[in-house]
N, C-alpha and C positions, 0 to 999 in steps of 0.2 A: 335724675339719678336712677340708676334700676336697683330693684332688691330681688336678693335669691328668692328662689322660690323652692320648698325644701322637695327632694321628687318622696314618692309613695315609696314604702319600704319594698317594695316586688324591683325598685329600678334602680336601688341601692346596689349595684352589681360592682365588680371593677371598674374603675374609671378606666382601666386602659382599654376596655372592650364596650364602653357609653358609644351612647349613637352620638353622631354632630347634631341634628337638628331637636331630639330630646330634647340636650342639653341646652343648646342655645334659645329655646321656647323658654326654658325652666328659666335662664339672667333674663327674660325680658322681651329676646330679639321674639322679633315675626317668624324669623324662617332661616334657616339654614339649607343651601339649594344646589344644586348643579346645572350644567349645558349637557345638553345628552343631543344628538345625533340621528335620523334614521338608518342609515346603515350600521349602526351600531345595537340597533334592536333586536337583530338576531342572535346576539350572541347570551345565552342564558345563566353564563355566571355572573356578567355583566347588568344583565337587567333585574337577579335576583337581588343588588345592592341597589340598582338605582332604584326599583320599585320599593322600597322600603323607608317605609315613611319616617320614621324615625330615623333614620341616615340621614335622607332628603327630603325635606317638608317643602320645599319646591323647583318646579323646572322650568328650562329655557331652551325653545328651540333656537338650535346655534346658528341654520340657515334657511331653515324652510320656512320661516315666514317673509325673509325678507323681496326685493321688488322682483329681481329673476325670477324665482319660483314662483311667484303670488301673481304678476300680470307679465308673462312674457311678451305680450303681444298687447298691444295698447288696445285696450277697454277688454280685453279678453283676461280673466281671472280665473285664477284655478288653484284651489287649497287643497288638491290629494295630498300632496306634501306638506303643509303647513297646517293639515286637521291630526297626525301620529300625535305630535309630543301633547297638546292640548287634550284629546282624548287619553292619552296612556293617565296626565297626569290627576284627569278627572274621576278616573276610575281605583289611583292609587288615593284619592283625597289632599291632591299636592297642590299649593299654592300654583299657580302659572303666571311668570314674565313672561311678553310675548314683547318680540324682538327681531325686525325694527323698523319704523316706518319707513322715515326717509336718511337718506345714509347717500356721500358721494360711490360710492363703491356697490361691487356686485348688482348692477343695474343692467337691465334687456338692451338690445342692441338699439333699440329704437329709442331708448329713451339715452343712452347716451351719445350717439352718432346724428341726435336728430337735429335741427335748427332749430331753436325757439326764438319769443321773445318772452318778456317779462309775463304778458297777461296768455298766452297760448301754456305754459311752462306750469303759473299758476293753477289754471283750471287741472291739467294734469296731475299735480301734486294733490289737489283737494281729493282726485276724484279716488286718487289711488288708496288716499287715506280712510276717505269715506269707504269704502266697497271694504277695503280689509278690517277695517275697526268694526265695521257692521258685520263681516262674518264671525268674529270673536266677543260679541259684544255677552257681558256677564260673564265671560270665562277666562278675563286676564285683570291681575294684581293689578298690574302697572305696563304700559307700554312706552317701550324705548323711542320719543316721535322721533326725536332729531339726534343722531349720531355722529358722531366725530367732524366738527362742524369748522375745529380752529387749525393750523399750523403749531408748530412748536414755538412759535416768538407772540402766539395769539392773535398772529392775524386769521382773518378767513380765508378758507384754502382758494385753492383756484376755482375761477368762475361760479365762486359764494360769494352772496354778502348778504347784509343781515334781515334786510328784508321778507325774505321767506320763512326763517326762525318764525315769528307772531302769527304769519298765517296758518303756519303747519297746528301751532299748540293751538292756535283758537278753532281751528279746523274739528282736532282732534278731543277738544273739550266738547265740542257741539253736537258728536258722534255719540261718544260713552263717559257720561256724565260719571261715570261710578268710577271707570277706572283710573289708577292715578297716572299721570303723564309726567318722563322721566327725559332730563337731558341727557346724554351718556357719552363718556369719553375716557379717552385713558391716557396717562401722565397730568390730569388735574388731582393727583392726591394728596401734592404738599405744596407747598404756595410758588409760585412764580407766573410766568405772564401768561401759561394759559388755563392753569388756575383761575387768575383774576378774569380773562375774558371769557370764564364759562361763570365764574359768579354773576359776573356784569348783564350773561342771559337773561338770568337770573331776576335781576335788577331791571332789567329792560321791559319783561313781561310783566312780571308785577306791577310796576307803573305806568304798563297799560292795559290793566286791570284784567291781564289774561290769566288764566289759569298756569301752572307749572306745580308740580306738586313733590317732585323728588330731583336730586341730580345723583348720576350713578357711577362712581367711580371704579374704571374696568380690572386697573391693579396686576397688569401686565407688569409684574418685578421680575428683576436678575436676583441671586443669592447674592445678598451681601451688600447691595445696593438699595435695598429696600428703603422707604425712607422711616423715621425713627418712629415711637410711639409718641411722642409730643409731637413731631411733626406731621403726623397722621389727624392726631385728634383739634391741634389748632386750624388744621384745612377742614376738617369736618363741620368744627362749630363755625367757622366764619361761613360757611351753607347752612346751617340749620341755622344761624342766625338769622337768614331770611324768610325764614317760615316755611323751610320745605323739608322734608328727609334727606334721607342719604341711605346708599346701600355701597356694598362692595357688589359688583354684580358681572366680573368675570375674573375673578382672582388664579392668578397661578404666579408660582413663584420659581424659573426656568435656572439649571447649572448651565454656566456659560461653555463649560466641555463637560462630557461625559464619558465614561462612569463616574459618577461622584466619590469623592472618599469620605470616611465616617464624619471626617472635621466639617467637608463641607454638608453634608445629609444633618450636621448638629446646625451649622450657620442656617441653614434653610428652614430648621424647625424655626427657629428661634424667631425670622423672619415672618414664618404666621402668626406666633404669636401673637409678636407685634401689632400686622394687623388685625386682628380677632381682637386684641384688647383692644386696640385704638375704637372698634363701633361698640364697644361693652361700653368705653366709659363716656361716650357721646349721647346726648340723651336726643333722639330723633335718627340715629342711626340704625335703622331698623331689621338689615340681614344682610347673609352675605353668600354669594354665591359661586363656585369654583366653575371654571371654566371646562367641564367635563372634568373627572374624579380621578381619571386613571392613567399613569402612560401608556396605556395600551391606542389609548385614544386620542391621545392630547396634539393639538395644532403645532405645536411649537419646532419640534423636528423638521417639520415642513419647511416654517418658515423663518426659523432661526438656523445657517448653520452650524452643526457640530454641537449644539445647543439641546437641552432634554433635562427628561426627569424632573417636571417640573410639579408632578401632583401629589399629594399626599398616598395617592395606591398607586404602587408597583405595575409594572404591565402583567406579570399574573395574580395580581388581587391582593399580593400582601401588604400589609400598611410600612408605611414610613414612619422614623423619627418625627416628623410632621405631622401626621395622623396624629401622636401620641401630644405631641406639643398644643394641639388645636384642642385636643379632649381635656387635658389640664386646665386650660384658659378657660375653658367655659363650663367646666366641675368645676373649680375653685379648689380642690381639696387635695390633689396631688402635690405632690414633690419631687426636687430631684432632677437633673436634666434628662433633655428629652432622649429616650430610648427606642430600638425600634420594637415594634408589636408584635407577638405572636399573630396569622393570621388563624383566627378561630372564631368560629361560627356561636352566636349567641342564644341560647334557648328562647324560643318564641317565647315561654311562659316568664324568661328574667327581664328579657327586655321593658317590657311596660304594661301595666294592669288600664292604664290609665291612656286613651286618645288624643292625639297632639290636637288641640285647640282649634277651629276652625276661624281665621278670621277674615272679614268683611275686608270687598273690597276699598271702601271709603271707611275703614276706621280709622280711629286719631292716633296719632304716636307722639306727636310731637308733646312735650313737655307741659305741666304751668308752670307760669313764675314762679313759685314755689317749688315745683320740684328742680326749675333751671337755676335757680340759687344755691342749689348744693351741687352744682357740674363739678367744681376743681376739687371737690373732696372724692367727687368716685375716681377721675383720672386719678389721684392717690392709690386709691385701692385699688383701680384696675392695675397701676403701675407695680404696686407692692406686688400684685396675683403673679403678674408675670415674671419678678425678677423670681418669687418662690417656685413657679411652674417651669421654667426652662429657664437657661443661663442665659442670660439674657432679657335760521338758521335762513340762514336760508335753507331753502328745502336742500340743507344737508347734503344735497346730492350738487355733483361738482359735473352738474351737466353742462355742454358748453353754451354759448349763445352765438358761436361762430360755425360756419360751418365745418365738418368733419378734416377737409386739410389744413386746420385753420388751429384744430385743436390739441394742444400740446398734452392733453390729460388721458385719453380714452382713443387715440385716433385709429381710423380703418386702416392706413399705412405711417408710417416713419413711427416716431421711438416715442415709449410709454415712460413717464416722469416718475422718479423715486416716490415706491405705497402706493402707486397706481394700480388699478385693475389691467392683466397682462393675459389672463385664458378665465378659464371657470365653463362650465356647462350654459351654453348660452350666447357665449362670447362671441360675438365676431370682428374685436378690432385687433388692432398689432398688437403682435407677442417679441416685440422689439422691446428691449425695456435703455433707457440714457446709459452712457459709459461708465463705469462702476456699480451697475446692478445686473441682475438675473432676474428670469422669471422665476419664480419660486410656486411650485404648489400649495398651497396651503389644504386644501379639500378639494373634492369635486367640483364646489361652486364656484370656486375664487383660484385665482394664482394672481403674485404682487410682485411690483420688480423692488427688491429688496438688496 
């Protein structure tokens, strides 16, 4: 169960102008965080929110850490790109997820086009993990090892299976003992079958006495599909039932057309809330982090079309009905549905007398028995806060083991498979994507046939 924690009378300001991650220190969480960018660091109205610690007590590079950028060329490594967000966040005092080992997507041409077998494959994957965990070692919360590992019905994607999973986290526990190692995937955040086969990781590593220490639910929602606050926090506790965390750790909540109208800008508030209560009243749910803060920025136009406005700030900085929904839940002390926010600048001196907390990367969150014995009485109150605050792995990489004309995932000619990687910086297989998809840009790094 968390309990408030009262803030110092200097941060008793309006709730509708409270920082997110203040606040969210103040019920308990670790951190309230974002995805931030390098080419988005030039822009200085942008960076004067992200860098503000109290906004954001921590970040995640969105692409520069992962295998493209980090080893284009096999055994050759290179973190110009992958040392920005770690440095920026070191320097603002911000927690750092660092993101993501191994993943089937946005991979070097060599490591997807190549022929392996099982043990040439493996050594690969160790070595890559090694070299990048050893260049961040002491500077990351938690590391994303294995990413988007299952299908939608829970099987393992193409040319995965589960063998590689145990290696990677035992790999990765061998490297950086302090930092915690995280499954990560998105549409595991209410129960059904790949839900069950990312618990089952879960399950699999612990009984064979590997490390896993968190599972991180991405939280890619539509408005109004979201799934409920009971059905958020029952997916949550049957993972911390395991003895790991949880975190929301790329949350955006997309209109499926845009412009929005007020009704829908309300349904979307409503939708955060949701989940912002749903890891309030989980005890092991420890933070939650938006997938970059702003439409200015935000992936989803890319990759959704006609799709947008998916983040709590406006593409010129002003907040959202969401904004304000998100500062309720986690004050506790508002009322009233969610409205939108003036955007107005906070006096450094109102904001906080008082330093957001530093916390270790191997400190405990998880619960005792005693405080998990009182779980369904705070889903109570978290559930009351929100109805008063608004109305309302394999080595994860899906490399082939055929050769290049052989492979239906990533190939150098014929057609690229629905969610497959189709261009990005780096890329050189077919930008062909099967019959009912497009290549879709998402970033520099990635384009997916969608």
């Amino acid at each position: 169960m968390r309990h408030s924690v009262l803030l110092p009378a200097a941060a008793l300001f309006s709730q509708a102008f409270a920082q997110f991650n203040q606040l969210a220190v103040a019920k308990g969480l670790t951190y309230f965080g974002t995805a931030t960018e390098n080419g988005e660091l030039s822009d200085t109205q942008y960076t004067a929110i992200l860098d503000n610690s109290t906004e954001f007590g921590q970040l995640t590079p969105a692409n520069a850490q992962k295998w493209d950028s980090t080893e284009p060329s096999q055994g050759v490594f290179t973190f110009t790109k992958g040392d920005v967000v770690p440095a920026r966040a070191k320097a603002n005092g911000q927690l750092l997820r660092c993101h993501t080992l191994v993943w089937y997507s946005q991979l070097p041409s060599w490591v997807s086009a190549g022929t392996w077998t099982n043990a040439t494959l493996t050594e690969v994957m160790k070595n890559h993990i090694t070299k990048v965990m050893t260049q961040y070692k002491g500077q990351c919360y938690a590391w994303d090892v294995v990413n988007e590992a299952f299908n939608e019905d829970g099987t393992y994607r193409e040319s995965i299976g589960p063998e590689y999973i145990p290696i990677a986290f035992q790999t990765a526990s061998e490297v950086d003992p302090d930092a915690k190692l995280y499954y990560n995937d998105f549409n595991i955040e209410s129960s059904g079958a790949k839900s069950t086969a990312a618990l089952n990781v879960v399950k699999d590593l612990k009984a064979k006495s590997i490390r896993i220490d968190g599972v991180g639910m991405q939280a890619h929602f539509i408005v109004g599909s979201t799934p409920s606050l009971s059905a958020q926090t029952t997916n949550l506790d049957s993972f911390t039932a395991q003895g790991v965390e949880v975190a929301y750790t790329e949350l955006d909540i997309r209109h499926s057309s845009v412009p929005a109208s007020a009704a829908q800008l309300a349904t979307q508030a409503d939708d955060y809330a949701n989940t912002v209560s749903a890891c309030l009243a989980v005890t092991g749910c420890i933070g939650i982090t938006i997938w970059d803060f702003t439409d200015k920025y935000s992936w989803v136009p890319s990759a959704f079309s006609g799709a947008g406005e998916a983040l709590p700030y406006n593409e010129d900085f002003s907040k959202k009905p969401a904004y304000a929904a998100i500062v309720k839940v986690l004050g506790g002390a508002a009322t009233g549905a969610a409205t939108k926010v003036v955007d107005a600048a906070v006096p450094t001196s109102v904001v906080s007398s008082t330093a957001v907390p530093v916390i270790s990367a191997n400190s405990t969150v998880l619960s005792s028995t005693a405080a998990a014995s009182t779980k369904d009485s705070c889903k109570s109150k978290a559930a009351t806060t929100l109805s008063t605050a608004v109305s309302q792995v394999t080595s994860a990489v899906a490399v082939p083991t055929t050769t290049p004309s052989t492979n239906s995932t990533t190939p150098a000619t014929g057609t690229v498979a629905k969610y497959y990687q189709c261009g990005g910086t780096g890329y050189t297989g077919s930008t062909s994507c099967v019959a009912g998809t497009t290549c879709t840009v998402q970033n520099e790094f990635y384009s997916q046939c969608l």
